[in-house]
LUMSEGU-719600 format. One record per residue: x, y, z of N, C-alpha, C in turn; residue in one letter; chain. Coordinates in pm, whole numbers, plus 50000, padded with zeros to 5 digits. Layout:
# LUMSEGU-719600
> n_x_n_y_n_z_ca_x_ca_y_ca_z_c_x_c_y_c_z_rest_kette
> X_Y_Z_X_Y_Z_X_Y_Z_a_A
...
This chain:
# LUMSEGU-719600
> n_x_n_y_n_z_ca_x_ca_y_ca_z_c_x_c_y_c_z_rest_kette
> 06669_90227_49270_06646_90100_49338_06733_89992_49277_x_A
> 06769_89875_49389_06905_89808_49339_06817_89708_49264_x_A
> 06832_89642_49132_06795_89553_49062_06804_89409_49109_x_A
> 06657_89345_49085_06661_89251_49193_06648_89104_49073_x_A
> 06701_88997_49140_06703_88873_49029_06627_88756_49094_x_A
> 06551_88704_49054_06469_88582_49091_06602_88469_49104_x_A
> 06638_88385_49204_06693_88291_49259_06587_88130_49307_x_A
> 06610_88015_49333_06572_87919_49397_06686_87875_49478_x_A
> 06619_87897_49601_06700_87831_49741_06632_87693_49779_x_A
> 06769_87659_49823_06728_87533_49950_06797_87586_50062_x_A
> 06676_87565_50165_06721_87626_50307_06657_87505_50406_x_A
> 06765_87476_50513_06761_87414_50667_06609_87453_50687_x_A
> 06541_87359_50738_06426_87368_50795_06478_87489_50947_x_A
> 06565_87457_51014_06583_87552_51126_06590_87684_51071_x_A
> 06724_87692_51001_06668_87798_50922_06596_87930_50834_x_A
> 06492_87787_50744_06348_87856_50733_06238_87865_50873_x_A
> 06287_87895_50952_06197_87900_51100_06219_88071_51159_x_A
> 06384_88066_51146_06383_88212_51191_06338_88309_51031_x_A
> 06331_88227_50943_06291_88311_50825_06187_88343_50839_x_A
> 06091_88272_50889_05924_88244_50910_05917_88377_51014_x_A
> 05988_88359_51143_05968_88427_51221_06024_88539_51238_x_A
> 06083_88602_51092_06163_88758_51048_05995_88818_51027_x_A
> 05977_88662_50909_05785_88793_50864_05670_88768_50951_x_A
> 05704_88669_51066_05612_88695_51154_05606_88837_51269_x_A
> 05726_88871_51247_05765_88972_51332_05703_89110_51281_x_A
> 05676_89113_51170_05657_89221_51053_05773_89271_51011_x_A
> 05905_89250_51091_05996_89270_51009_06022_89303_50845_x_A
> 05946_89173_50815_05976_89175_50642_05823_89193_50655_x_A
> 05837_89163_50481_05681_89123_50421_05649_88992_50358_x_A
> 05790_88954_50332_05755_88787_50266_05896_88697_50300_x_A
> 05902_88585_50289_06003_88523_50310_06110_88588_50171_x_A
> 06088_88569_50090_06199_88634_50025_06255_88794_50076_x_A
> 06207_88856_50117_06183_88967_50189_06311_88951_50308_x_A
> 06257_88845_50376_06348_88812_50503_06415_88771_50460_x_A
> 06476_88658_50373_06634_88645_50332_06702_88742_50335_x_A
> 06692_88837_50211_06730_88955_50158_06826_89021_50328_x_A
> 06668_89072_50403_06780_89159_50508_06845_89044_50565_x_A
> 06818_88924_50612_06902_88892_50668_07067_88824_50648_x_A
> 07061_88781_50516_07174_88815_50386_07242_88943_50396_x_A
> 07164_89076_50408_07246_89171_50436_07261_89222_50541_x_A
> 07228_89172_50660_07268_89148_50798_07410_89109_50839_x_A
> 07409_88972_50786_07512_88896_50796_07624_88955_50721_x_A
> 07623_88965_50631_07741_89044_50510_07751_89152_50621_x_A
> 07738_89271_50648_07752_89353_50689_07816_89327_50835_x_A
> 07830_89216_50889_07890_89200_51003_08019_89138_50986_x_A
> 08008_89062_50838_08160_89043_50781_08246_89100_50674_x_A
> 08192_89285_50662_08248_89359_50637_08290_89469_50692_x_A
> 08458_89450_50645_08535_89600_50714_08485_89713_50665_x_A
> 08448_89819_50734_08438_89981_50678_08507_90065_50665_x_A
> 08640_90030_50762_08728_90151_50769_08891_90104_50790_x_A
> 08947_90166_50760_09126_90165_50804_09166_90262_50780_x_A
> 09300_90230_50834_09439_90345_50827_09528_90305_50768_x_A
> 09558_90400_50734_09752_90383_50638_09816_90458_50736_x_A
> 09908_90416_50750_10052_90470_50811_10152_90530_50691_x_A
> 10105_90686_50705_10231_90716_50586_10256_90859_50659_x_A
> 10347_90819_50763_10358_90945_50814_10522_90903_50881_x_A
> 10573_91004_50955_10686_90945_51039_10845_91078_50926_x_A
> 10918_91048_50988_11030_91181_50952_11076_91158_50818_x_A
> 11171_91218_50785_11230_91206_50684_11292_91069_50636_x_A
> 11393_91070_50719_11469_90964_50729_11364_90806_50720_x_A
> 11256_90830_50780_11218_90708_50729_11118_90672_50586_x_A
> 11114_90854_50565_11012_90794_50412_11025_90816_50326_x_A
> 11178_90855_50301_11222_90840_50133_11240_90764_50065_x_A
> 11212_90753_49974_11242_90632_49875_11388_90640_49853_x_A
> 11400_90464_49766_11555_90460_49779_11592_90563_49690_x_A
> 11572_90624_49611_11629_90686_49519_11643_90834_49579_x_A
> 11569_90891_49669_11592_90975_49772_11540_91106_49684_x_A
> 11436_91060_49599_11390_91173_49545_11229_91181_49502_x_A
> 11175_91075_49634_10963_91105_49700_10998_91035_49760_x_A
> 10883_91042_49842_10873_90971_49992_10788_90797_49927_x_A
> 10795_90719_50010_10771_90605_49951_10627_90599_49940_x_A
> 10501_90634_49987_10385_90604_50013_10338_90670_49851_x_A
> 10441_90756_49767_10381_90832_49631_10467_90772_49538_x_A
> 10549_90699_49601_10637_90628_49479_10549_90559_49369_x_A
> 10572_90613_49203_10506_90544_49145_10523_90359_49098_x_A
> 10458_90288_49096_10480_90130_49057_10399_90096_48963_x_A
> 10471_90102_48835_10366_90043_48747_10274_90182_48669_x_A
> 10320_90304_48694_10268_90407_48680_10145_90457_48752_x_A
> 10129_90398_48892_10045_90430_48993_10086_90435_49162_x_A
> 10084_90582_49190_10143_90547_49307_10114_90384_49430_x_A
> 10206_90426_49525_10154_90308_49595_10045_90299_49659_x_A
> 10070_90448_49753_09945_90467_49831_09782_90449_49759_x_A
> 09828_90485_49602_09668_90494_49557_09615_90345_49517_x_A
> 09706_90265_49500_09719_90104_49481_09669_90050_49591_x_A
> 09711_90081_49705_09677_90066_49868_09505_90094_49873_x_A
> 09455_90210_49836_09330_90243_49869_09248_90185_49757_x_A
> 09265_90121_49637_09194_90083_49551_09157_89902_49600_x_A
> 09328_89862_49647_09260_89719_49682_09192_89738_49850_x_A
> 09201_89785_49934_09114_89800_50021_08951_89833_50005_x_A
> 08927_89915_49852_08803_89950_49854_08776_89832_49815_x_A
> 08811_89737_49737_08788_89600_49660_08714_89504_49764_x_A
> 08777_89526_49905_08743_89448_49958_08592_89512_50091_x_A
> 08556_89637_50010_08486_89674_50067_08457_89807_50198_x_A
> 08558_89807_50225_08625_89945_50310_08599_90111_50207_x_A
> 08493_90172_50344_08447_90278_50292_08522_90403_50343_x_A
> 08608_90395_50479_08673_90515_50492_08818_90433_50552_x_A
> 08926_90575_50526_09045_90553_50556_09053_90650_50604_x_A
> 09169_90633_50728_09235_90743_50801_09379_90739_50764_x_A
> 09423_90816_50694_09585_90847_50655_09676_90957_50763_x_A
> 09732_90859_50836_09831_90940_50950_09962_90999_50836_x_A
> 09998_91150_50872_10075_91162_50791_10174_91252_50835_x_A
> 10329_91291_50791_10416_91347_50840_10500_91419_50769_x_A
> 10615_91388_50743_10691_91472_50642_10654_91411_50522_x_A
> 10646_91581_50420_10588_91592_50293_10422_91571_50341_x_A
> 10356_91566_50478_10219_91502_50422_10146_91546_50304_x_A
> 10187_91711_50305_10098_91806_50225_10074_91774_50100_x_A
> 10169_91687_50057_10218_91613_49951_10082_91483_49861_x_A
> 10096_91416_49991_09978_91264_50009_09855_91348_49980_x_A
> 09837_91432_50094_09691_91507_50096_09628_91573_49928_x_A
> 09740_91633_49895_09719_91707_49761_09670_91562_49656_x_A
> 09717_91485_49715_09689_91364_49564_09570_91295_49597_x_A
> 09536_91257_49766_09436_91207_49772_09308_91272_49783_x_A
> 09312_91397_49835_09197_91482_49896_09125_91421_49945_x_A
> 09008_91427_49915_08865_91371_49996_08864_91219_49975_x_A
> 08931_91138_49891_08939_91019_49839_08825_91000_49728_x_A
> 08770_91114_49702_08585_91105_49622_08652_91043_49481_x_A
> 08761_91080_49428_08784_91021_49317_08828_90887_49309_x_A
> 08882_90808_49396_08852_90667_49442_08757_90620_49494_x_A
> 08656_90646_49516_08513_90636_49553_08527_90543_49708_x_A
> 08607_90657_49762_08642_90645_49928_08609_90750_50006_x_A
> 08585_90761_50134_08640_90909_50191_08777_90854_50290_x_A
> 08852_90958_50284_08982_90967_50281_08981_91081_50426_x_A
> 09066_91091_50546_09073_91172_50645_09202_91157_50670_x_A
> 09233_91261_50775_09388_91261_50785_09420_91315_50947_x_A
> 09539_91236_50968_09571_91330_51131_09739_91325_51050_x_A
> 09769_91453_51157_09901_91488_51142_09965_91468_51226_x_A
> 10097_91455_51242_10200_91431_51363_10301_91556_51285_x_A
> 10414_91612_51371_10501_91684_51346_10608_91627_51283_x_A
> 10634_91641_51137_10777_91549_51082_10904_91576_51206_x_A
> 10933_91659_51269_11039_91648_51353_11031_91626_51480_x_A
> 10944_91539_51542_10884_91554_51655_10783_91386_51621_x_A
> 10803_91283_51544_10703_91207_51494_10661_91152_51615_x_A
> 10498_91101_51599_10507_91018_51659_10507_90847_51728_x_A
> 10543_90807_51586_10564_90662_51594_10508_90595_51526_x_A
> 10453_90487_51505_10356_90406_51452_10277_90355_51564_x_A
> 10275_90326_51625_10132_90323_51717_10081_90452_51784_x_A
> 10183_90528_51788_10157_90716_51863_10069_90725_51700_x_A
> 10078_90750_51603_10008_90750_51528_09866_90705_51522_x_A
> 09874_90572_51507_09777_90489_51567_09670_90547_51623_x_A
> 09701_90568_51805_09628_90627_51893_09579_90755_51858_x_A
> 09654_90824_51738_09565_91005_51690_09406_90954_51661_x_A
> 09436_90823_51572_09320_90793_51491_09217_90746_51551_x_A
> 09217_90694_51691_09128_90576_51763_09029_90674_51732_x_A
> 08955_90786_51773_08814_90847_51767_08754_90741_51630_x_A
> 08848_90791_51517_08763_90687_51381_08769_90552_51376_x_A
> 08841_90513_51417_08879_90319_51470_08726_90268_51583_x_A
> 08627_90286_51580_08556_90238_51688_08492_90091_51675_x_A
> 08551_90019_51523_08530_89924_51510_08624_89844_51420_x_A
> 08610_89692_51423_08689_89642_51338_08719_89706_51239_x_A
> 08887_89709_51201_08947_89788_51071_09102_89719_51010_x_A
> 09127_89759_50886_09242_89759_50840_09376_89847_50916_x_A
> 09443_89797_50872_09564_89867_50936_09691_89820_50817_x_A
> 09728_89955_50727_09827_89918_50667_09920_90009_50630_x_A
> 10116_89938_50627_10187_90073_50602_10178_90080_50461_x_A
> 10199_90239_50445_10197_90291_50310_10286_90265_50232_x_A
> 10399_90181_50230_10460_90142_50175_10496_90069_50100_x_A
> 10391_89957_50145_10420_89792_50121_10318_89759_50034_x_A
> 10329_89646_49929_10234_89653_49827_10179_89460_49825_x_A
> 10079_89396_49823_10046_89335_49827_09893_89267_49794_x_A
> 09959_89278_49612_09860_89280_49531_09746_89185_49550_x_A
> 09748_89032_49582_09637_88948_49594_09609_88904_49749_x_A
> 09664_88973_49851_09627_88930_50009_09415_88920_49988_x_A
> 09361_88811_50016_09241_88851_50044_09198_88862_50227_x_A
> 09177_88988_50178_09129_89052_50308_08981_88998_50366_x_A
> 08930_88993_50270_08774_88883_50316_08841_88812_50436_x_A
> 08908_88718_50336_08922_88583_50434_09004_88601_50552_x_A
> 09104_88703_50508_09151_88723_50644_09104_88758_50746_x_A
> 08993_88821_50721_08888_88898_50828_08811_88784_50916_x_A
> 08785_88695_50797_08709_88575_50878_08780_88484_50952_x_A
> 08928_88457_50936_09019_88411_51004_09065_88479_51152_x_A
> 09024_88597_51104_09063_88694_51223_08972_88667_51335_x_A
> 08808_88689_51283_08691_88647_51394_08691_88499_51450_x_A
> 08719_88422_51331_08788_88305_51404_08834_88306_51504_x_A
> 08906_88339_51532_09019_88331_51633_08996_88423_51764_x_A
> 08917_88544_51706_08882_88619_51878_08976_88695_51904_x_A
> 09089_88688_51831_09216_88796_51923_09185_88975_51855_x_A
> 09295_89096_51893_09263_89177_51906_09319_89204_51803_x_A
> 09418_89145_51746_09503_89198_51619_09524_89061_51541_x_A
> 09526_89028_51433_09556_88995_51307_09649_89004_51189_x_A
> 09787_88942_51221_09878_89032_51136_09922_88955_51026_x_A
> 09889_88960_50911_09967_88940_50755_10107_88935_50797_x_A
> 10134_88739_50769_10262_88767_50726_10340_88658_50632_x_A
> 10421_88738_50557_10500_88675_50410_10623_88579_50476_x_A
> 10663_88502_50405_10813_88396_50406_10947_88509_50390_x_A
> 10996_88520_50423_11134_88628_50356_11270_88523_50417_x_A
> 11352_88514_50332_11478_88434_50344_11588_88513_50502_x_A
> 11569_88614_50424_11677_88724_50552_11524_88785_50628_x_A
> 11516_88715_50692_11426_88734_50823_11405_88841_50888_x_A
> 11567_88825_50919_11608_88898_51085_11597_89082_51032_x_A
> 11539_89085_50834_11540_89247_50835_11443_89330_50876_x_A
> 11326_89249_50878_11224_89232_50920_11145_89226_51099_x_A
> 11019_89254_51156_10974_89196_51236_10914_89043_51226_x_A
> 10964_88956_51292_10990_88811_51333_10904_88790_51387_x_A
> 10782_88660_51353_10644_88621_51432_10682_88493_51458_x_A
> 10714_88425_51612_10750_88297_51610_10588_88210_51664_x_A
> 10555_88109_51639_10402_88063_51574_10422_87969_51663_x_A
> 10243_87917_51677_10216_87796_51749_10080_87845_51694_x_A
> 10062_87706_51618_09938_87702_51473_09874_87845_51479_x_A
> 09777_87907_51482_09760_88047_51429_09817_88142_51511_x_A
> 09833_88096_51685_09889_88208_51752_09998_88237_51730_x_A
> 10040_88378_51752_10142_88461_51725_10221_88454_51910_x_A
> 10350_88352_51927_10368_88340_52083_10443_88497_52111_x_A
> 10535_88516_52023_10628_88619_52046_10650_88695_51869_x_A
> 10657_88861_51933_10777_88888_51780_10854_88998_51807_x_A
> 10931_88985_51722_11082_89046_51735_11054_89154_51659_x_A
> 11123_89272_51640_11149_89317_51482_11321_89393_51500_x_A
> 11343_89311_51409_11452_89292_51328_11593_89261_51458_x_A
> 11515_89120_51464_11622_89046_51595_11751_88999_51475_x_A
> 11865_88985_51590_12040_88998_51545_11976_88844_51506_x_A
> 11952_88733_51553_11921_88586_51516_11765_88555_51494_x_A
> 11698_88553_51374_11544_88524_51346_11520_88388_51376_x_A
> 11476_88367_51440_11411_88228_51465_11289_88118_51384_x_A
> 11235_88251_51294_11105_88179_51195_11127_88281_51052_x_A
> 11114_88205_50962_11119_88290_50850_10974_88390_50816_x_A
> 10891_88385_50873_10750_88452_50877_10779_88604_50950_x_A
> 10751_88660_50842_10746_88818_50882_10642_88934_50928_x_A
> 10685_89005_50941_10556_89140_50941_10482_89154_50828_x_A
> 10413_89119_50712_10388_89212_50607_10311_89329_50577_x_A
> 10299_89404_50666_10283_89541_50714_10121_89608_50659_x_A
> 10085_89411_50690_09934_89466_50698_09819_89383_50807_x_A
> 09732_89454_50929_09661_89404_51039_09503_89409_50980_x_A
> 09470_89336_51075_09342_89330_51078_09297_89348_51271_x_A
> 09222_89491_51283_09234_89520_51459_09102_89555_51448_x_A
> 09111_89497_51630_08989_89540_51695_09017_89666_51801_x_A
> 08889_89723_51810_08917_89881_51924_09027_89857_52007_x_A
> 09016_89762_52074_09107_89668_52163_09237_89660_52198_x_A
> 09226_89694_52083_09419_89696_52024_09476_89832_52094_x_A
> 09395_89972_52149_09406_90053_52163_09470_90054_52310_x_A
> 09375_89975_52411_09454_89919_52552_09599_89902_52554_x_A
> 09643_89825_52411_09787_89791_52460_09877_89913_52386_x_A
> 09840_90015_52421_09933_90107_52322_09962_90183_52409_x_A
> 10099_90163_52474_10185_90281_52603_10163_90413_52558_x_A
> 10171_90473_52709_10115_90638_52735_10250_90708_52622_x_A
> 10340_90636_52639_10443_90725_52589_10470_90781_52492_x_A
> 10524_90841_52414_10551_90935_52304_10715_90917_52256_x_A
> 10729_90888_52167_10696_90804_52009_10633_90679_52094_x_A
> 10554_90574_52027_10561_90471_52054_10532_90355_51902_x_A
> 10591_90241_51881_10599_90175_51805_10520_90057_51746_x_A
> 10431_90004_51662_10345_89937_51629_10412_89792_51667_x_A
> 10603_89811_51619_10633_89667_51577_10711_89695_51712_x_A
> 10756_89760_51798_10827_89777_51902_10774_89730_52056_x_A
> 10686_89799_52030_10561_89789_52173_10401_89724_52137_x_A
> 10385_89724_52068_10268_89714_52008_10241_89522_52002_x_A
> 10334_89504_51915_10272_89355_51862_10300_89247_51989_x_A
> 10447_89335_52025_10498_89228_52180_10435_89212_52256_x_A
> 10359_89338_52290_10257_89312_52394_10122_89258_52410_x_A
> 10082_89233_52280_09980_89160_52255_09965_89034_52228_x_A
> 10111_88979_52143_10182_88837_52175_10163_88784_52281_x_A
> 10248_88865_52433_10248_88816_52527_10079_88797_52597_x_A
> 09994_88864_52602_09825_88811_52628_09803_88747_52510_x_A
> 09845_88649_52445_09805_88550_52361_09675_88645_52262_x_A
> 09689_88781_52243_09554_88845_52182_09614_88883_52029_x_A
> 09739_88781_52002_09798_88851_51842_09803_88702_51758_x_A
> 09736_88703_51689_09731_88599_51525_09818_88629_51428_x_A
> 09839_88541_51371_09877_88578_51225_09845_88459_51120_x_A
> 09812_88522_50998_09737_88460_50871_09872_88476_50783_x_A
> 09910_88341_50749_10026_88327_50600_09996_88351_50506_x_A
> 10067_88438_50396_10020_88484_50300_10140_88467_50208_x_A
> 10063_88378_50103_10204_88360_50021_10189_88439_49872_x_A
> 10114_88509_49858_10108_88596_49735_10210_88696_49730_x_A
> 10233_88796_49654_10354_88875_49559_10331_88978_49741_x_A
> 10427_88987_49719_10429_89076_49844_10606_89176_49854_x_A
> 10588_89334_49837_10668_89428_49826_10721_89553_49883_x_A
> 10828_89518_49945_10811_89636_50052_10961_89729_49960_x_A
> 10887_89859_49920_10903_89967_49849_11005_90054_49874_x_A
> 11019_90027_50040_11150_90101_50064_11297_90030_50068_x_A
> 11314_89945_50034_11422_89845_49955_11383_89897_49820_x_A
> 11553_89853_49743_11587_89894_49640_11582_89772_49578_x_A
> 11593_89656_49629_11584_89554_49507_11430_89538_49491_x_A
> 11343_89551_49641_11176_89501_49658_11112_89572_49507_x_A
> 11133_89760_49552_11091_89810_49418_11150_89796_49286_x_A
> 11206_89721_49270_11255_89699_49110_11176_89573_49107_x_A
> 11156_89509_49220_11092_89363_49179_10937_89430_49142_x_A
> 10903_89529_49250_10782_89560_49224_10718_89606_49082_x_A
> 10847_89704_49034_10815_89767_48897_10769_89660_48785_x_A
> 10856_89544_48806_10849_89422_48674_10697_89399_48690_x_A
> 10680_89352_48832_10596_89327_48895_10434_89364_48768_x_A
> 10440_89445_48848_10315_89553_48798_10314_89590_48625_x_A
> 10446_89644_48589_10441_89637_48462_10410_89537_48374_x_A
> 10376_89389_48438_10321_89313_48332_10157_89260_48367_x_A
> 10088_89356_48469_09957_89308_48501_09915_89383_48387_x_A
């Protein structure tokens, strides 16, 4: 039994009314009683349970620069990324992940297994490394486990202090279907491009010849089931290709600025920044 601590509240007379009328219901047994669930009512509606990593897709796109592991196992700091990835997601409360995976997956799988030793559970769909199928074809393997608000992040990218809390609550804020993290980057145009009108996301590019906003992808969402509608029948299909444009255009795509350390792994200067990075936490 979870250990319980004596507190003094002040509560809204309105309030203490539906409190009254939790233990009039028999619901509870005492007003402290009724806080309690309804404290963990509420929490529980502003917590994520589940996401995906994207660490799947051919060769060519998941080697590290050094061309000798795929980037999602690259170590940083003497911890891979991917396992960096699933530790700050559990932080923020997320109990399962779905890991889409491709060439080398056998690789990911062997390190993560069940996730029990990160005190996650961990699942997996496969796509064919020569035959991939995209980042949103990916995506769509996973919808059966997606049936509710979730994370969405590539395995690549490292972004040690994003709080996901708040982003989540920024996200319900707003009502749209997707939620996308994104960092300042000088060279823009290497990137997918989010051009803004205060939180809405009007349009984005990825990796337009002329960037128009220095605000990027940082290759982490916050989605609703929803998100699943706008994902073409077709095969490959693309998260940053088809995916974000089309949800731009129904005004159903946000984005939250995030100006914390933020590292994308498959660049050769990002991971050297990353290594310093980490080596002095």
């Amino acid at each position: 039994m979870a250990e319980l601590e004596r507190v003094t509240v002040t509560i809204d007379r309105n309030l203490l009314a539906s409190v009254d009328a939790t233990v009039g219901s028999g619901e509870a047994k005492s007003r402290s009683h009724a806080i309690d669930l309804l404290l963990r009512k509420a929490l529980a509606r502003t917590q994520m349970r589940k996401a995906i990593l994207l660490a799947g897709g051919s060769r060519d796109k998941l080697m590290a620069p050094d061309g000798k592991e795929i980037k999602p196992l690259v170590e940083v700091g003497g911890v891979p990324v991917i396992e960096r990835i699933l530790l700050q997601l559990k932080r923020f409360g997320v109990e399962e992940v779905t890991v889409s995976v491709g060439y080398h997956g056998e690789r990911i799988v062997s390190r993560l297994q069940n996730g029990e030793r990160f005190g996650i559970r961990v699942k997996y769909v496969w796509e064919n490394a020569d035959s991939p199928l995209g980042s949103a074809g990916s995506l769509r393997s996973a919808q059966p486990a997606l049936n509710e608000t979730f994370v969405l992040s590539y395995a690549d990218v490292l972004y040690d202090s994003l709080d996901l809390a708040d982003m989540h609550r920024f996200h319900k804020v707003n009502g749209g279907a997707c939620t996308l993290a994104l960092a300042n980057a000088e060279r823009a145009s290497h990137f997918g491009v989010a051009q803004m009108e205060g939180s809405r996301i009007l349009d984005f590019a990825e990796k337009p010849v002329s960037a128009q906003s220095h605000l990027i992808n940082a290759g982490v969402a916050i989605c609703e089931p929803s998100v699943f509608a706008f994902i073409p029948k077709k095969t490959p299909c693309s998260f940053e290709h088809d995916l974000l444009p089309a949800m731009a255009k129904k005004g159903k795509l946000f984005g939250y600025v995030y100006s914390g350390p933020w590292f994308d792994v498959g660049k050769a200067q990002a991971l050297q920044s990353a290594q310093k990075y980490f080596e002095r936490r």
